[in-house]
PyMOL commands that place a pseudoatom at each C-alpha (Angstrom):
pseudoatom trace, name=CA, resn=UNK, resi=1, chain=A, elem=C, hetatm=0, pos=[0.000, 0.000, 0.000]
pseudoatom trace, name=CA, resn=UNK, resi=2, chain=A, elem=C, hetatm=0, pos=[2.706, 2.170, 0.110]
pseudoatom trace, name=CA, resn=UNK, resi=3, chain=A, elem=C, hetatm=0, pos=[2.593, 1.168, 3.687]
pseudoatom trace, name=CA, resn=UNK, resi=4, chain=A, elem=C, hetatm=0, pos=[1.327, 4.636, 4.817]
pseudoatom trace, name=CA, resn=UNK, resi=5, chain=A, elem=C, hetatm=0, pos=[-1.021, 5.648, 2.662]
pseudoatom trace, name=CA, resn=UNK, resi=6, chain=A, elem=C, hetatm=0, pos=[-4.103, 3.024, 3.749]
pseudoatom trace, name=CA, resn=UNK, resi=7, chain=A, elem=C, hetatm=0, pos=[-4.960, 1.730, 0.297]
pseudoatom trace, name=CA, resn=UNK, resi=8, chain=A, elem=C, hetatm=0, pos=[-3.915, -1.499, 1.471]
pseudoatom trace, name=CA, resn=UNK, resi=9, chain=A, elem=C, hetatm=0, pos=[-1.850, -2.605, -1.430]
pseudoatom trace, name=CA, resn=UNK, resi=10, chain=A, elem=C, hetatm=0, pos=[1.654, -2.905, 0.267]
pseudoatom trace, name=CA, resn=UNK, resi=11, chain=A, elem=C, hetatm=0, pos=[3.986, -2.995, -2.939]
pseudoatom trace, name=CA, resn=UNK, resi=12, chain=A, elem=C, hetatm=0, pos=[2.679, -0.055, -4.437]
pseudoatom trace, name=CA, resn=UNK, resi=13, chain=A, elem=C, hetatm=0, pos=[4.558, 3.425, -4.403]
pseudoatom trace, name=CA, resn=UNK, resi=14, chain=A, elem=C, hetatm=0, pos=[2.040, 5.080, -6.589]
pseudoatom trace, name=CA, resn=UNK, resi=15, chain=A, elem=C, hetatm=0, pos=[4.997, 6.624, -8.505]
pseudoatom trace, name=CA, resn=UNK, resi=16, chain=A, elem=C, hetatm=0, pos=[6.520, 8.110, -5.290]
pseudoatom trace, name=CA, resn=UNK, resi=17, chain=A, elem=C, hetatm=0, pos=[9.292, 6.677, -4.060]
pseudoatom trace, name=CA, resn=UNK, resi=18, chain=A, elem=C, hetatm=0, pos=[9.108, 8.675, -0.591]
pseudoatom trace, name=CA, resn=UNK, resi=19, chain=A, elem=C, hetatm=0, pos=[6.295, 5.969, 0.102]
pseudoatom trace, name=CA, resn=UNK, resi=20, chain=A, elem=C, hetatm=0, pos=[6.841, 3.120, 2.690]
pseudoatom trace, name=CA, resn=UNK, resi=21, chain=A, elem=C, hetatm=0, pos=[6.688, -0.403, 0.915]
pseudoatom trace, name=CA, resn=UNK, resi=22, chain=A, elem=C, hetatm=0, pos=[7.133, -3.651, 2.126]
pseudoatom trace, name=CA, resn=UNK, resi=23, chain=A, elem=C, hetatm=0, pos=[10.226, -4.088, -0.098]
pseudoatom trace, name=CA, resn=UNK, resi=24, chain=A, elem=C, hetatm=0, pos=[11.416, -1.728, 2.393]
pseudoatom trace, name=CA, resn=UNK, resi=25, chain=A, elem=C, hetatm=0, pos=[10.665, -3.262, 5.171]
pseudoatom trace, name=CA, resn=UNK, resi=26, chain=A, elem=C, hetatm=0, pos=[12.044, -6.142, 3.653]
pseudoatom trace, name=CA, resn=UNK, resi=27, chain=A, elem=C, hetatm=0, pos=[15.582, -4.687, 3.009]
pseudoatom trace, name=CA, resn=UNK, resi=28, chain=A, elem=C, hetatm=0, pos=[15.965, -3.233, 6.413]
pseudoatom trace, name=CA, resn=UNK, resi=29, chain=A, elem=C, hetatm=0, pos=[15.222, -6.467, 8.082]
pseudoatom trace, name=CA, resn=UNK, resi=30, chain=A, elem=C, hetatm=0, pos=[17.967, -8.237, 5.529]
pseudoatom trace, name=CA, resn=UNK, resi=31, chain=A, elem=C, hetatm=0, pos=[20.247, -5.234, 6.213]
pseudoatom trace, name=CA, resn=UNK, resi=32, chain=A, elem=C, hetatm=0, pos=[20.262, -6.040, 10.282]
pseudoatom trace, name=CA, resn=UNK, resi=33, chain=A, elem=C, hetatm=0, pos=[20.281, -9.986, 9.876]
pseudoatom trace, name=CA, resn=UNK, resi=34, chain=A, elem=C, hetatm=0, pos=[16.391, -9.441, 11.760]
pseudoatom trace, name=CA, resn=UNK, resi=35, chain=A, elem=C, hetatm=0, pos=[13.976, -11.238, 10.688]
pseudoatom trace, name=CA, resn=UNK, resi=36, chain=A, elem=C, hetatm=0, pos=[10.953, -9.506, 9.001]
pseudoatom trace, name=CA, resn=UNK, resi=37, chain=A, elem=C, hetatm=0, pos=[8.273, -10.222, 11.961]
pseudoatom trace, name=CA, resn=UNK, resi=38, chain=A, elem=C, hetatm=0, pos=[11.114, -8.996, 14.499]
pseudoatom trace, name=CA, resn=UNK, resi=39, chain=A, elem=C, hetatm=0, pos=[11.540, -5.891, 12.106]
pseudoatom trace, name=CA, resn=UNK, resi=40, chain=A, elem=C, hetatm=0, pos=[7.388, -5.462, 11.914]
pseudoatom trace, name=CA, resn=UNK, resi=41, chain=A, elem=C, hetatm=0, pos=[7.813, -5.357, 15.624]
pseudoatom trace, name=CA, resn=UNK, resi=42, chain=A, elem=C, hetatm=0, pos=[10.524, -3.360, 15.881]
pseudoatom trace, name=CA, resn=UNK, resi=43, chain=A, elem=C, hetatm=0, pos=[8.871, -0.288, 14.153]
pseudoatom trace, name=CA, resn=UNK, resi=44, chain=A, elem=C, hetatm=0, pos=[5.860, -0.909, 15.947]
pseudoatom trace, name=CA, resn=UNK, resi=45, chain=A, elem=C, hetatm=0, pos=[6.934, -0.484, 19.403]
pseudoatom trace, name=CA, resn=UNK, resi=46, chain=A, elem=C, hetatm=0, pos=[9.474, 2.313, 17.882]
pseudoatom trace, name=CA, resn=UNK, resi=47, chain=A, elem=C, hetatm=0, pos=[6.752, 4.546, 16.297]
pseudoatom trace, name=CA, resn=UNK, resi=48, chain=A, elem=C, hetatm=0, pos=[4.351, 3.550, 19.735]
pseudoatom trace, name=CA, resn=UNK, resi=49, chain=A, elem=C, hetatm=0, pos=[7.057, 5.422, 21.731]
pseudoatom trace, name=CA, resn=UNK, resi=50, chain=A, elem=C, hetatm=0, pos=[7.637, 8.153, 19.640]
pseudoatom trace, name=CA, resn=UNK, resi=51, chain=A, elem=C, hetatm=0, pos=[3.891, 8.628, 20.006]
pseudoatom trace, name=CA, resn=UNK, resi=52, chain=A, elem=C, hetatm=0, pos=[3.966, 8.209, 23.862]
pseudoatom trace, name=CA, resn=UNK, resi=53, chain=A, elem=C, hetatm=0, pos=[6.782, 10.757, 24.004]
pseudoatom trace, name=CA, resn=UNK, resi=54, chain=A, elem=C, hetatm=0, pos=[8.933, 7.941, 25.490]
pseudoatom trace, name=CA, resn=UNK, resi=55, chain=A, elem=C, hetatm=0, pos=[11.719, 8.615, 22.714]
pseudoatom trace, name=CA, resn=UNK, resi=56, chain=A, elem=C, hetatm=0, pos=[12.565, 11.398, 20.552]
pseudoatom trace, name=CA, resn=UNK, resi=57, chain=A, elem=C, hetatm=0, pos=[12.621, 11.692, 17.118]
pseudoatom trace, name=CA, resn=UNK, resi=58, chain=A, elem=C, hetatm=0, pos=[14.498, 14.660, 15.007]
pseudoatom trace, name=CA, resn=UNK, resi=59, chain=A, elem=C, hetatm=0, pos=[12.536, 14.547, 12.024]
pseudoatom trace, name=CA, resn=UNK, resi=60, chain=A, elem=C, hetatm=0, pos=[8.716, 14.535, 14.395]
pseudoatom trace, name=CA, resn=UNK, resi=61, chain=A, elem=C, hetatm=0, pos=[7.898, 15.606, 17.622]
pseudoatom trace, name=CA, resn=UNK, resi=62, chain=A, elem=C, hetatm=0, pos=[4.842, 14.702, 18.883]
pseudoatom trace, name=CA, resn=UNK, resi=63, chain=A, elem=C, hetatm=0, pos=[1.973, 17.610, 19.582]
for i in range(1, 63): cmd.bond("trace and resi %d" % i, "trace and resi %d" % (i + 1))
show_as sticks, trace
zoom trace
């Protein structure tokens, strides 16, 4: 889906390659030896936190 967008079609960039697809997800789990459910979790908890205000991000801050 472009993992963001919420059309639910994750290998599709809709011509922008900004957009999150599971290829990506895919690399980055190959890149850290991870496996791709470990990864999945990974950014889960990550982005929960940054929500929660737990950890800090440079490029968002929650409001």
């Amino acid at each position: 889906m472009c993992l963001n967008c919420g059309c639910m079609e994750p290998d599709n960039r809709h011509g922008d390659e900004r957009r999150i697809v599971m290829e990506d997800v895919v690399a980055a789990a190959r890149a850290t030896g991870m496996s791709i459910d470990d990864t999945i979790d990974t950014i889960r908890e990550t982005l929960d936190r940054i929500q929660e205000g737990e950890l800090r991000s440079q490029a968002w801050t929650p409001e």
